[in-house]
ZALO-156403 format. One record per residue (C-alpha): residue in three letters; x, y, z; residue number from 1. Coordinates in Angstrom, 2 decimals, decimal comma. Example, Ala and Ser with C-alpha at 12.3 -4.5 7.8 and 13.67 -1.06 7.14 Angstrom:
2
[r ala; [12,30; -4,50; 7,80]; 1]
[r ser; [13,67; -1,06; 7,14]; 2]
***
This chain:
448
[r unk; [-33,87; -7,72; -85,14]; 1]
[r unk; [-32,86; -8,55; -81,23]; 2]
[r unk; [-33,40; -12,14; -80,43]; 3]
[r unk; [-34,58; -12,59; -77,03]; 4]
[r unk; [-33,18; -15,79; -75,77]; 5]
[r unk; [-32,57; -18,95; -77,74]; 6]
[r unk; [-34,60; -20,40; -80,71]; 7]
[r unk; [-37,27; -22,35; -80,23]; 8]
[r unk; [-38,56; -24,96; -82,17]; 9]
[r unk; [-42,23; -26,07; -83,10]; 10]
[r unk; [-42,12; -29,75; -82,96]; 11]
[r unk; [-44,92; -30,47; -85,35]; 12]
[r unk; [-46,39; -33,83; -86,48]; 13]
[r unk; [-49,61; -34,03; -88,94]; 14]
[r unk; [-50,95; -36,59; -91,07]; 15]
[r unk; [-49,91; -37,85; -94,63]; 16]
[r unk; [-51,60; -38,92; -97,31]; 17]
[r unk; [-54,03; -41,64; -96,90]; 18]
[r unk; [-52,89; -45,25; -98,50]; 19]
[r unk; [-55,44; -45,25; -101,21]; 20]
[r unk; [-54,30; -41,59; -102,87]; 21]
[r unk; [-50,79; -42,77; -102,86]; 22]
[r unk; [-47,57; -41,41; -101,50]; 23]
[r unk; [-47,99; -38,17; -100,06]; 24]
[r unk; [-46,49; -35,93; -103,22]; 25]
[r unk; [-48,06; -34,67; -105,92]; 26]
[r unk; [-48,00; -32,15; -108,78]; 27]
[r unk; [-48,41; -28,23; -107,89]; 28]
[r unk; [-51,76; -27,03; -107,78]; 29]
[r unk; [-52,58; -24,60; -110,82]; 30]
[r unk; [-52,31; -21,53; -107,92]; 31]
[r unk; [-49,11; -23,46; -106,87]; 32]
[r unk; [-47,76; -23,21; -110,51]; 33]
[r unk; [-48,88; -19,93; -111,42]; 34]
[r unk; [-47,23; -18,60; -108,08]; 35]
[r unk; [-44,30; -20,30; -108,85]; 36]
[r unk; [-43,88; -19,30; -113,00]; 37]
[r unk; [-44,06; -15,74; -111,73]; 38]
[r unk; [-41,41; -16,26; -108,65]; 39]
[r unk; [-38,95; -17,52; -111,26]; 40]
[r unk; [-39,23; -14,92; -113,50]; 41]
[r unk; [-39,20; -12,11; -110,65]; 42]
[r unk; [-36,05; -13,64; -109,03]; 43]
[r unk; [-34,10; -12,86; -107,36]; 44]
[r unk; [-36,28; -10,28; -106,57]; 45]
[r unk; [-38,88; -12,83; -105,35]; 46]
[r unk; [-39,42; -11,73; -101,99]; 47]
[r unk; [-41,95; -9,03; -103,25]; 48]
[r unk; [-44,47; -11,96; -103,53]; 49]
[r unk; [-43,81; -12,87; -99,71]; 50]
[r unk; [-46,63; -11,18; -97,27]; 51]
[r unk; [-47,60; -11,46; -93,83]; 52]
[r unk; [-49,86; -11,10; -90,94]; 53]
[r unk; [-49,90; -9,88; -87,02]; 54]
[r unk; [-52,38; -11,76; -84,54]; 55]
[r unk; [-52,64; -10,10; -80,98]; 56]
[r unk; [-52,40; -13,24; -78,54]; 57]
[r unk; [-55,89; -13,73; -76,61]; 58]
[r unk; [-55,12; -13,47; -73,01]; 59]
[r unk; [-52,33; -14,50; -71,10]; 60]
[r unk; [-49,95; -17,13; -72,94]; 61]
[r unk; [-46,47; -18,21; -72,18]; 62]
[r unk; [-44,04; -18,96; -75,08]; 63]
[r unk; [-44,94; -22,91; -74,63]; 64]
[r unk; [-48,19; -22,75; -74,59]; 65]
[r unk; [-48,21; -20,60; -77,96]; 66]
[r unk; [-45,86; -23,12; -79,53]; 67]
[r unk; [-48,18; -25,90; -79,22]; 68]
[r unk; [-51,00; -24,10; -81,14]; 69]
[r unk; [-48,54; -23,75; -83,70]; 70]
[r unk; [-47,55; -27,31; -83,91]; 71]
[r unk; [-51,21; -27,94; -83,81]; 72]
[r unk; [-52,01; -25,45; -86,55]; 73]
[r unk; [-49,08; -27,25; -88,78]; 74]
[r unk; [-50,56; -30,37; -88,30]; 75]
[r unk; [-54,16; -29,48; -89,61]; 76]
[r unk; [-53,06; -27,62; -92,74]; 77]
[r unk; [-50,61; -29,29; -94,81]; 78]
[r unk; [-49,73; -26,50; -97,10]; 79]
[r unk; [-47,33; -25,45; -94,09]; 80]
[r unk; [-46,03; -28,82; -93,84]; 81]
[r unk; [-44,92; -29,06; -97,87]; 82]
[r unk; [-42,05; -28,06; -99,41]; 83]
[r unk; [-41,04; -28,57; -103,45]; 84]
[r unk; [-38,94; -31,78; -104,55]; 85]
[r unk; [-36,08; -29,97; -106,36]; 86]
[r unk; [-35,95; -31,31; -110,04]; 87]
[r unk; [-32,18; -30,57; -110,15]; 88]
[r unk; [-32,14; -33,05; -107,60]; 89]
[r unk; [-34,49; -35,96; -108,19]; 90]
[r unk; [-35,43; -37,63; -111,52]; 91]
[r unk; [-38,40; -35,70; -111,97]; 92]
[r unk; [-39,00; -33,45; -114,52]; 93]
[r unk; [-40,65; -30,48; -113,09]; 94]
[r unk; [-41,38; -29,29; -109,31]; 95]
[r unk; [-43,67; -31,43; -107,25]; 96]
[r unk; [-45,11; -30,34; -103,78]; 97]
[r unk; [-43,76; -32,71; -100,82]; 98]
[r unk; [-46,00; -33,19; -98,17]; 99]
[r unk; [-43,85; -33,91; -94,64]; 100]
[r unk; [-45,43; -36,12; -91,91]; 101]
[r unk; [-43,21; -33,84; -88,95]; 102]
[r unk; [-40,44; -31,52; -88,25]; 103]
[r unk; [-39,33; -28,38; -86,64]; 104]
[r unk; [-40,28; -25,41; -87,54]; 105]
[r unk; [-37,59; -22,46; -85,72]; 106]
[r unk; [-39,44; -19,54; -83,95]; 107]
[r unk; [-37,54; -16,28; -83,50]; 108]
[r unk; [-38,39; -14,69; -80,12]; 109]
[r unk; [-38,18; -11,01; -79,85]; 110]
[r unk; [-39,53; -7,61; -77,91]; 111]
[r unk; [-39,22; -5,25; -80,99]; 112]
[r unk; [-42,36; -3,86; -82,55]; 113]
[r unk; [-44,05; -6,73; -84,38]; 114]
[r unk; [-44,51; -4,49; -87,50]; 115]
[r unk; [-41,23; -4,02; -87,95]; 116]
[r unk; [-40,66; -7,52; -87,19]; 117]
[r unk; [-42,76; -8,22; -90,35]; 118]
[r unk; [-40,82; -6,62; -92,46]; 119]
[r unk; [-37,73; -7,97; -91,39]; 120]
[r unk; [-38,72; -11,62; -91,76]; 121]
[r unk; [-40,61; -11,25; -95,48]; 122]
[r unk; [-38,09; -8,90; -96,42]; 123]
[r unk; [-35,62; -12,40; -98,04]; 124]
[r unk; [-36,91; -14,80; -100,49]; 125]
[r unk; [-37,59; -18,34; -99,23]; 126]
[r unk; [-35,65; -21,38; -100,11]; 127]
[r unk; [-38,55; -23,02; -101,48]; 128]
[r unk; [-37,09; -26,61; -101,54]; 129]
[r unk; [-35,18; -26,57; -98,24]; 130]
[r unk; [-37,24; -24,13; -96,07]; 131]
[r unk; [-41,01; -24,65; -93,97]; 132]
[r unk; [-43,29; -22,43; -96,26]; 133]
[r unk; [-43,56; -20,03; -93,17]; 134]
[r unk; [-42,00; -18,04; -90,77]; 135]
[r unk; [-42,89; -17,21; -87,09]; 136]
[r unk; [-41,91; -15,13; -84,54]; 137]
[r unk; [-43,20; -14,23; -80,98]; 138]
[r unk; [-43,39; -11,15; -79,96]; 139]
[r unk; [-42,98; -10,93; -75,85]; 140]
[r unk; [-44,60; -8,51; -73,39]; 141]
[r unk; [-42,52; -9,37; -70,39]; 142]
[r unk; [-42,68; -13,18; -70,17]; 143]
[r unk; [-45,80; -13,62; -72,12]; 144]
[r unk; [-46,33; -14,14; -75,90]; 145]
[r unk; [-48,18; -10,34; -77,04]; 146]
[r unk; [-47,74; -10,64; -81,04]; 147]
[r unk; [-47,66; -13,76; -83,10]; 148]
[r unk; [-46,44; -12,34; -86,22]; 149]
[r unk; [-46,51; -15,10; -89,51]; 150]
[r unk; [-44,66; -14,27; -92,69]; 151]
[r unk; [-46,28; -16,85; -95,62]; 152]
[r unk; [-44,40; -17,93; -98,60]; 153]
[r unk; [-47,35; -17,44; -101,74]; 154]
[r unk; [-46,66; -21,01; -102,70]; 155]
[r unk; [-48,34; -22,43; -99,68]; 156]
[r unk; [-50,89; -19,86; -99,12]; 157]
[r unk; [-52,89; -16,79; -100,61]; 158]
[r unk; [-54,09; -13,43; -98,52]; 159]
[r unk; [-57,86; -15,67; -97,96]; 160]
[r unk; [-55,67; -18,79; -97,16]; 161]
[r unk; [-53,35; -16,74; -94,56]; 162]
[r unk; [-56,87; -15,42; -92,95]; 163]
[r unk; [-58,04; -19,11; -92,54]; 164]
[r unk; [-54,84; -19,99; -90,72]; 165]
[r unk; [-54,91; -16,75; -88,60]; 166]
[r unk; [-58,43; -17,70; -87,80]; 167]
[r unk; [-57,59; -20,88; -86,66]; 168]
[r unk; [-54,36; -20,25; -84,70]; 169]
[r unk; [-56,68; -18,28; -82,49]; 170]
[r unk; [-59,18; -20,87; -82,03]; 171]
[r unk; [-56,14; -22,79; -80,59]; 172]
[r unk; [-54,94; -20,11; -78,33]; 173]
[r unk; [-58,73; -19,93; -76,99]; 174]
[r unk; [-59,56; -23,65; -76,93]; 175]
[r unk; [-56,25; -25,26; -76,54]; 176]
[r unk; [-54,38; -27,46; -79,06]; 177]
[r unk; [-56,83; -30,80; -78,82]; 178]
[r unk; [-59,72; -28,99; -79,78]; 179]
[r unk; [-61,61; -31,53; -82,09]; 180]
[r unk; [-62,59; -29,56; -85,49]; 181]
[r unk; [-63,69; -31,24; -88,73]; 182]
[r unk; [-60,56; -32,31; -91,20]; 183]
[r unk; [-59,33; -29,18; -93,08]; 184]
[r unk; [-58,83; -29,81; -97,16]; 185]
[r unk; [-55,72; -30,29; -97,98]; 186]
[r unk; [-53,71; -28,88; -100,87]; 187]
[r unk; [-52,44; -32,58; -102,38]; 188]
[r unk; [-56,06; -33,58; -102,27]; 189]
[r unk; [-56,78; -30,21; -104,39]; 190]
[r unk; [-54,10; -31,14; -107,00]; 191]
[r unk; [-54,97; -34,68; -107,59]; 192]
[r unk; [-58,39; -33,52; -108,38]; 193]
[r unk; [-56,90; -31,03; -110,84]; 194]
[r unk; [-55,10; -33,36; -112,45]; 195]
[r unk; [-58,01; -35,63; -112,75]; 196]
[r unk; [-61,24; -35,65; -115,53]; 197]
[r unk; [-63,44; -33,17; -112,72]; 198]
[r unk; [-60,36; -30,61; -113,49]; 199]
[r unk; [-59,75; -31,29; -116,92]; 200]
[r unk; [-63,13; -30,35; -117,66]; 201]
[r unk; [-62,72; -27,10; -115,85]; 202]
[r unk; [-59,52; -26,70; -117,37]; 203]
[r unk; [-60,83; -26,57; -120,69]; 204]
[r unk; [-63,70; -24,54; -120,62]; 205]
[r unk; [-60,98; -21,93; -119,53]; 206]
[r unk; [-58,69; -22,62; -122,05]; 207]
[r unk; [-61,54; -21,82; -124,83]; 208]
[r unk; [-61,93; -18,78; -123,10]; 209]
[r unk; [-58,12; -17,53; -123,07]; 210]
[r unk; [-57,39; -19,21; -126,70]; 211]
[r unk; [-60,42; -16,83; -128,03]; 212]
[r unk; [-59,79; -13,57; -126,25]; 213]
[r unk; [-56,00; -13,97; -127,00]; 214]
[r unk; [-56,75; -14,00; -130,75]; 215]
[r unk; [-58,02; -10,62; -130,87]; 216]
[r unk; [-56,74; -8,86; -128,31]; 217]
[r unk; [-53,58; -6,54; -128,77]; 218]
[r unk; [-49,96; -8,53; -128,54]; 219]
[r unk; [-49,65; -6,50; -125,08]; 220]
[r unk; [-51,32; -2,93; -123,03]; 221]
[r unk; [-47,29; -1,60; -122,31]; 222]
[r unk; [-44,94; -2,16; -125,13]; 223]
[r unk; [-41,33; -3,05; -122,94]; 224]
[r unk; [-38,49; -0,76; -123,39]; 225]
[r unk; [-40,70; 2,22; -124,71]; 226]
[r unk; [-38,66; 5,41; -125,39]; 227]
[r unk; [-41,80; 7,34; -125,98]; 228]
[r unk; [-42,53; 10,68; -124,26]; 229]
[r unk; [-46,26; 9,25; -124,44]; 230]
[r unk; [-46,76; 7,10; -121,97]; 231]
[r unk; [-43,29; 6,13; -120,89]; 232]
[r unk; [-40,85; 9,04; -120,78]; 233]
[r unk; [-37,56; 8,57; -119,40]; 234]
[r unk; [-37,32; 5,06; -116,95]; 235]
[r unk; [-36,12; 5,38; -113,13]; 236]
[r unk; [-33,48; 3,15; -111,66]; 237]
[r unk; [-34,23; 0,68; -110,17]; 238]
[r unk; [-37,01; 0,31; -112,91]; 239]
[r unk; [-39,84; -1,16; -110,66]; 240]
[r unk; [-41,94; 1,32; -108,67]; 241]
[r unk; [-44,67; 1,57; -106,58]; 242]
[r unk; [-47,01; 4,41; -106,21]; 243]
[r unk; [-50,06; 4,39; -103,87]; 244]
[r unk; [-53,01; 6,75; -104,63]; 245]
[r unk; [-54,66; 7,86; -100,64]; 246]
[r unk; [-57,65; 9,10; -102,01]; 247]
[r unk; [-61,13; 9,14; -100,12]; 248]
[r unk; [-62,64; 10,82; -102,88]; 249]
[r unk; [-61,84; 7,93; -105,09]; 250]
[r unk; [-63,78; 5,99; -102,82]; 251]
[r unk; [-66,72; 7,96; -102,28]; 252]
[r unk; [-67,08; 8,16; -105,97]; 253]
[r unk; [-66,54; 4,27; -106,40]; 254]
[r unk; [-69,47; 3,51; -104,08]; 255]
[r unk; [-71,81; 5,94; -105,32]; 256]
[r unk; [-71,37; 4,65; -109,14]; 257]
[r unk; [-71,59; 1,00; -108,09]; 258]
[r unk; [-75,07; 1,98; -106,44]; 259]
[r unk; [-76,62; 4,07; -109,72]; 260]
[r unk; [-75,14; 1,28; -111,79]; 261]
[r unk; [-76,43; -1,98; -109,36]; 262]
[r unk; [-72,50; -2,85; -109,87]; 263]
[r unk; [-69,74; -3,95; -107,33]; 264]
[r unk; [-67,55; -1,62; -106,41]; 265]
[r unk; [-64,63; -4,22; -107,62]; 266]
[r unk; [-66,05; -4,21; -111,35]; 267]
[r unk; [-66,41; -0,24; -111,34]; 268]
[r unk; [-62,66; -0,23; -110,62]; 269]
[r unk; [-61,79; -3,12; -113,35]; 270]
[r unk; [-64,27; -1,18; -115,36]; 271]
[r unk; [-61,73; 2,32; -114,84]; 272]
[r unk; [-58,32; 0,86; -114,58]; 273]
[r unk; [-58,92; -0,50; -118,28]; 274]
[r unk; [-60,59; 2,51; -120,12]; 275]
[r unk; [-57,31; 4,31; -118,73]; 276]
[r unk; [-55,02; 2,10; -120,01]; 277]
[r unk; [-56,70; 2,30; -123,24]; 278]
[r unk; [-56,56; 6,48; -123,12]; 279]
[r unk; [-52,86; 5,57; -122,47]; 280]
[r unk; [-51,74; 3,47; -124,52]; 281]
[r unk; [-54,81; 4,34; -127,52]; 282]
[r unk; [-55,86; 0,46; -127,73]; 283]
[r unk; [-59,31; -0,02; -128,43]; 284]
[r unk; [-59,17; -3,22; -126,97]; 285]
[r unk; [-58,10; -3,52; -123,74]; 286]
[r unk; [-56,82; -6,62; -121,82]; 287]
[r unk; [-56,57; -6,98; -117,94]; 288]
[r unk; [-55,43; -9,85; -115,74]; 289]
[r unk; [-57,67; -9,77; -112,53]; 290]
[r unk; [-56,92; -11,76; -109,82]; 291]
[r unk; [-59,69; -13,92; -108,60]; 292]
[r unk; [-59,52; -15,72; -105,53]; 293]
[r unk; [-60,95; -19,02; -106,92]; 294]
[r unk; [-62,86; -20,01; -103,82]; 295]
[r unk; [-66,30; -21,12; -105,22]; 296]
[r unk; [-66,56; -24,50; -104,32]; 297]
[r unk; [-67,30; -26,35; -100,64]; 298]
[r unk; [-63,89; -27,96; -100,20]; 299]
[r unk; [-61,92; -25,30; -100,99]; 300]
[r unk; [-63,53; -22,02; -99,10]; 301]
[r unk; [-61,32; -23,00; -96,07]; 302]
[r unk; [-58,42; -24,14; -97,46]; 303]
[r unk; [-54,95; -22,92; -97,11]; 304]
[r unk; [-53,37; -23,31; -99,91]; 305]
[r unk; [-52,57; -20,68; -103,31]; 306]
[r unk; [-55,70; -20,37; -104,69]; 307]
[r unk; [-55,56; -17,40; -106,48]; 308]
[r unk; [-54,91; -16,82; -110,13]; 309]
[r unk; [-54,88; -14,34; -113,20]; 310]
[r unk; [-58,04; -14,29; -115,62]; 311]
[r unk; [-58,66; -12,50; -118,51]; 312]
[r unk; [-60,95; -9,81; -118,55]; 313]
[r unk; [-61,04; -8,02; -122,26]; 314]
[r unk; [-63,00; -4,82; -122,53]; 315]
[r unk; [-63,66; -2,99; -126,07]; 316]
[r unk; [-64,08; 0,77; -125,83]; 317]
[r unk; [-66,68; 1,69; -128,53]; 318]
[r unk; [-69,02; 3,28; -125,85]; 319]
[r unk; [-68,78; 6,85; -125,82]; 320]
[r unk; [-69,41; 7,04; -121,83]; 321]
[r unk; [-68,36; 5,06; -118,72]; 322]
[r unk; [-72,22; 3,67; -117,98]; 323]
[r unk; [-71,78; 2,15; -120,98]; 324]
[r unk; [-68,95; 0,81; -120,78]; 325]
[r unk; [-70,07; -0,33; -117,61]; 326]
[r unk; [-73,14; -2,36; -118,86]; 327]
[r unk; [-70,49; -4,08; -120,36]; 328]
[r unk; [-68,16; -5,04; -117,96]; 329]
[r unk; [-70,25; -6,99; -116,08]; 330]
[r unk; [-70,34; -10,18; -118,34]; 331]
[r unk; [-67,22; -9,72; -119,03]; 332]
[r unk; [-65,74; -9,91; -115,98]; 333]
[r unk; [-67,98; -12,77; -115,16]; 334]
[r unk; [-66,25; -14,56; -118,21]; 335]
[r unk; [-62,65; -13,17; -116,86]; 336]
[r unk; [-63,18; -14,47; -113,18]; 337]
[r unk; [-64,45; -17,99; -114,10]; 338]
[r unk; [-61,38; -18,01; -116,90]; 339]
[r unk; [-58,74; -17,94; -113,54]; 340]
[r unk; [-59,51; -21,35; -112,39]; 341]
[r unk; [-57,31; -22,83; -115,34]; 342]
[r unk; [-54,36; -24,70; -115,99]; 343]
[r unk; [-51,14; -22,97; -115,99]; 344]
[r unk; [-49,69; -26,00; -118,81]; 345]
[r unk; [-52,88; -24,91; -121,19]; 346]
[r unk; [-52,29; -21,23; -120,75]; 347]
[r unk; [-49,08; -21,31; -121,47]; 348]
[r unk; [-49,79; -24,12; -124,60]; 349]
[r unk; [-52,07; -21,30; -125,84]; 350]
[r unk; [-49,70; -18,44; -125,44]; 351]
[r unk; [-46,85; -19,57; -127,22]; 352]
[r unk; [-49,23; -21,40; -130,08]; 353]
[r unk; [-51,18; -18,11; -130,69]; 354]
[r unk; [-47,89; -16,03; -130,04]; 355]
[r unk; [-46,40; -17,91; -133,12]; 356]
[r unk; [-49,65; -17,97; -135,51]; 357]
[r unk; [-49,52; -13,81; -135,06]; 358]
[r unk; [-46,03; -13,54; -135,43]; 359]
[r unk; [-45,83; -11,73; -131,97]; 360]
[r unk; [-45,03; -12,49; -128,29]; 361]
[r unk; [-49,34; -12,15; -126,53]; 362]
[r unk; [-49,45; -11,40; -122,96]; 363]
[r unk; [-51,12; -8,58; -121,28]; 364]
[r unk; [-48,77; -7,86; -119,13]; 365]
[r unk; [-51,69; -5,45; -117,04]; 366]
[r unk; [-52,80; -6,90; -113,75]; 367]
[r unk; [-55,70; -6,01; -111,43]; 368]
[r unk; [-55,93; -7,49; -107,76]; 369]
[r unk; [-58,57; -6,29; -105,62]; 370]
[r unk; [-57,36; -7,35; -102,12]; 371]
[r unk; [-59,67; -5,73; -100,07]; 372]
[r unk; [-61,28; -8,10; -97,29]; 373]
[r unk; [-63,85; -5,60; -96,55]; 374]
[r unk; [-65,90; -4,34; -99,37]; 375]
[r unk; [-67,66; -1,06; -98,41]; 376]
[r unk; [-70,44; -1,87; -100,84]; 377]
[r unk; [-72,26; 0,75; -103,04]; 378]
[r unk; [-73,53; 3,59; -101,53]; 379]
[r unk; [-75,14; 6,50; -102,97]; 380]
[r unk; [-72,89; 9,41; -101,80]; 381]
[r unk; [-73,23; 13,78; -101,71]; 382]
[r unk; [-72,00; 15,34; -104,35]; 383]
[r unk; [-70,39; 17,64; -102,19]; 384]
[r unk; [-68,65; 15,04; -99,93]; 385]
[r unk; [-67,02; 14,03; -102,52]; 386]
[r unk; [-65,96; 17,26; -103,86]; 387]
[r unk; [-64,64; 17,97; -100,19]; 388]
[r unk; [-62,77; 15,00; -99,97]; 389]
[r unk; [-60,50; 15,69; -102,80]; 390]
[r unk; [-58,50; 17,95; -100,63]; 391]
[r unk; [-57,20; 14,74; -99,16]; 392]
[r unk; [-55,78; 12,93; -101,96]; 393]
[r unk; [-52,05; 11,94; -101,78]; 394]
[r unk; [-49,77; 10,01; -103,91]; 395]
[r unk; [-46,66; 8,48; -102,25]; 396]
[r unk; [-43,90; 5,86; -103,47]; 397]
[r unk; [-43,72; 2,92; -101,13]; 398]
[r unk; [-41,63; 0,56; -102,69]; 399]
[r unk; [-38,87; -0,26; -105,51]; 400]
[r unk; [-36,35; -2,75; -107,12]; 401]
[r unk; [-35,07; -4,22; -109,89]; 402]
[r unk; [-37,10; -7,18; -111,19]; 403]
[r unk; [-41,12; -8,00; -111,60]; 404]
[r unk; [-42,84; -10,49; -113,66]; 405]
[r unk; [-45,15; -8,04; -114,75]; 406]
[r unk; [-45,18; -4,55; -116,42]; 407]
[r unk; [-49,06; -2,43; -115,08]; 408]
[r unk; [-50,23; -4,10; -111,86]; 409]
[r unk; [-53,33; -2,35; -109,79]; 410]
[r unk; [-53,87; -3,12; -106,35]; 411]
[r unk; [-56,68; -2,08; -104,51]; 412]
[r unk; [-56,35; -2,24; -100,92]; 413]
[r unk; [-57,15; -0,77; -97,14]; 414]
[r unk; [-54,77; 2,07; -98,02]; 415]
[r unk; [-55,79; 2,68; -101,04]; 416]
[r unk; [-55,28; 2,38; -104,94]; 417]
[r unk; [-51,30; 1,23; -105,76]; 418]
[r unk; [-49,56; 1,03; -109,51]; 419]
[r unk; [-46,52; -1,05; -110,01]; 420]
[r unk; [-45,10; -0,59; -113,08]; 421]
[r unk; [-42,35; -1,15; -114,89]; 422]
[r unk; [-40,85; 2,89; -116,00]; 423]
[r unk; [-39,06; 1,67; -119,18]; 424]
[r unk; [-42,86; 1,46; -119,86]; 425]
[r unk; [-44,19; 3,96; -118,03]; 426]
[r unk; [-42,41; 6,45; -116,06]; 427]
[r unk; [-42,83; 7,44; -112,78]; 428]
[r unk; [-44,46; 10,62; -113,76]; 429]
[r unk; [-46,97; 8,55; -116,16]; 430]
[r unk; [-47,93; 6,48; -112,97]; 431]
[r unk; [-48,52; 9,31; -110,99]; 432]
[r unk; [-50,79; 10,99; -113,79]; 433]
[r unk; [-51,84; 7,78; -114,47]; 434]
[r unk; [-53,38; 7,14; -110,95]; 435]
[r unk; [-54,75; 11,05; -110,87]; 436]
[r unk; [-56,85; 10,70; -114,19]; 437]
[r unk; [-58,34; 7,45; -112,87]; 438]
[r unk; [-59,73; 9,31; -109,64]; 439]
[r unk; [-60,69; 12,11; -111,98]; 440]
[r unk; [-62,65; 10,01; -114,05]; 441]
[r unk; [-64,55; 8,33; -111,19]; 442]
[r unk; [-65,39; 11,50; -109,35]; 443]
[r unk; [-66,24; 13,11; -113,14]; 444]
[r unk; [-68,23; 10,20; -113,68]; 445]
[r unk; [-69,82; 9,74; -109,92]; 446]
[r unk; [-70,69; 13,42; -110,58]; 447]
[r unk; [-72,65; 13,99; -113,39]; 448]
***
């Protein structure tokens, strides 16, 4: 990318902790440490968990000026402040967040498209004990500031968290850096209340949850390594692939069962993606990991911070048709989303002790994460618009490499419906049939 000019700095300063809550460290968050268990393992292709976001500067702003809603956006959310004590380097055992009172944050300044800008910037992991969770760059029209373009690392903030911080950077630019707003929560606060009896109580009533389900579901959905023309076939190099499913049918058909079923269009897709994996890999019982944003209460709706985590969501396919399987669903992925606000330390307790009493690593290994920020809705659709729209559907591969913590991972997003997988467990041409039977069976479905 063409710098334009020296590098700035943000000269940020923020608040600590206050005296009565101690110094200002503390344990990760349970988003924090989930995040951070699947970095480690993903390494070092970790920069797939890096993401980003482009705001389009509100009126006419000069370099400066943008700068100082920056140091003023630091300075309200802490997560962007805090960086991770290294344990090879202190006497602590594990990672602990570090929350710093001020600093500099660099600032590339450039003309080149901001998209591509993006890229560039999330496209390297992040030192996670030595660099701001964050990266920045301004994007010039002449000698104003066009494009602020901010690249997050996941430990400090999730797709929800990076919208609250977007949100706010432009209440800066509009109102100037001393606006006076009402304190933001603070991920240190969020931890300490983890850690104490408010969270263990949550913590367990999850646990019960993951320690049942994990008894009786199968050790995994994709065996690893599978040399089986059914569903794996031969494995691609690198081994992790992307496809994404463009497919307005899909959609159509989505909506219009989540209105005959009074379902959201979110559990009609859960609902799918697991009665496939079951036709592929001929479990009865299928196990997903949905992502759930874990925003439910007051303080932590505006935070920025890693909220989200994996639940378990465990569907058994004795119904002969997709309503019923449906009518289902809908407790159960109650019971899944409520199971994601949990401790990392008790999942992982209950993985290994159940892994041992079976005689067999558990782990799903299957993820779902519906990241859509606008929910169409249900809808009642023709029968005939949907038929139409079939003639659009596309499959494309966006993205590969070598390394992924996981094996089956749905993503539902603006563009569409994406598979990673893993090909020594299913193969590219599995993923691509894979993500053409589950339209099929929603337009089938929306259909009759």
């Amino acid at each position: 990318m063409s710098v334009t000019g020296p590098t700035p700095y943000v000269e940020f300063a923020g608040p600590g902790s206050a005296p009565s809550t101690g110094p200002p460290t503390a344990p990760l968050t349970w988003g924090q440490r989930a995040i951070w268990e699947a970095i480690v393992r993903t390494a070092p292709d970790d920069h797939y968990f890096n993401f980003g976001r482009v705001l389009k500067v509100p009126g006419s702003r000069t370099v400066a000026e943008v700068c100082a809603a920056l140091a003023a956006l630091l300075a309200r959310h802490g997560a962007f402040r805090t960086r991770m004590s290294d344990p090879l380097r202190t006497t602590l055992a594990e990672p602990y967040q570090r929350l710093a009172e001020k600093g500099r944050l660099p600032v590339v300044v450039t003309t080149e498209d901001p998209d591509r800008v993006l890229d560039e910037l999330a496209a390297r992991p992040f030192d996670y004990f030595g660099e701001w969770p964050v990266r920045v760059a301004l994007v010039l029209d002449g000698d104003r500031v066009a494009h602020v373009v901010l690249v997050f690392c996941h430990l400090a903030a999730d797709g929800l968290g990076a919208e609250v911080a977007l949100r706010d950077l432009r209440i800066l630019l509009l109102r100037g850096p001393n606006v006076r707003r009402p304190a933001a929560p603070q991920p240190l606060d969020l931890a300490r209340r983890q850690a104490g009896a408010e969270g263990r109580r949550a913590a367990q009533t999850a646990a019960a949850h993951w320690e049942r389900e994990y008894r009786r579901i199968p050790p995994t959905m994709f065996a690893a390594f599978s040399t089986s023309s059914a569903p794996s076939g031969s494995p691609a190099g690198p081994p992790i692939w992307r496809a994404l499913l463009r497919s307005p049918a899909l959609e159509l058909a989505v909506r219009s069962i989540a209105a005959e079923h009074a379902a959201s269009t979110s559990t009609v897709l859960l609902t799918a993606v697991a009665e496939l994996v079951g036709r592929f890999t001929g479990h009865e019982t299928c196990a997903v990991l949905p992502i759930s944003a874990n925003r439910f209460r007051r303080d932590t709706t505006d935070i920025v911070a890693t909220m989200s985590q994996e639940g378990l969501f465990t569907l058994d396919r004795r119904e002969a048709t997709f309503a019923g399987l449906l009518r289902a669903a809908g407790p159960a992925a109650l019971r899944a989303y409520r199971s994601a606000y949990h401790d990392p330390a008790d999942r992982n307790r209950i993985t290994a002790s159940v892994s041992a009493e079976r005689g067999e690593p558990i782990h799903p290994y299957c993820c779902f994460n519906d990241m859509r920020f606008a929910d169409p809705g249900p809808a009642r659709c023709d029968p005939a618009e949907i038929t139409a729209a079939l003639a659009q559907t596309s499959v494309t591969w966006p993205m590969s490499q070598d390394k992924l913590n996981c094996r089956f991972c749905v993503h539902l997003t603006a563009e569409g419906v994406s598979l990673t997988a893993d090909t020594r467990c299913l193969s590219r041409p599995g993923m691509e049939r894979y993500l053409l039977e589950l339209e099929a069976l929603l337009v089938e479905t929306a259909l009759r």
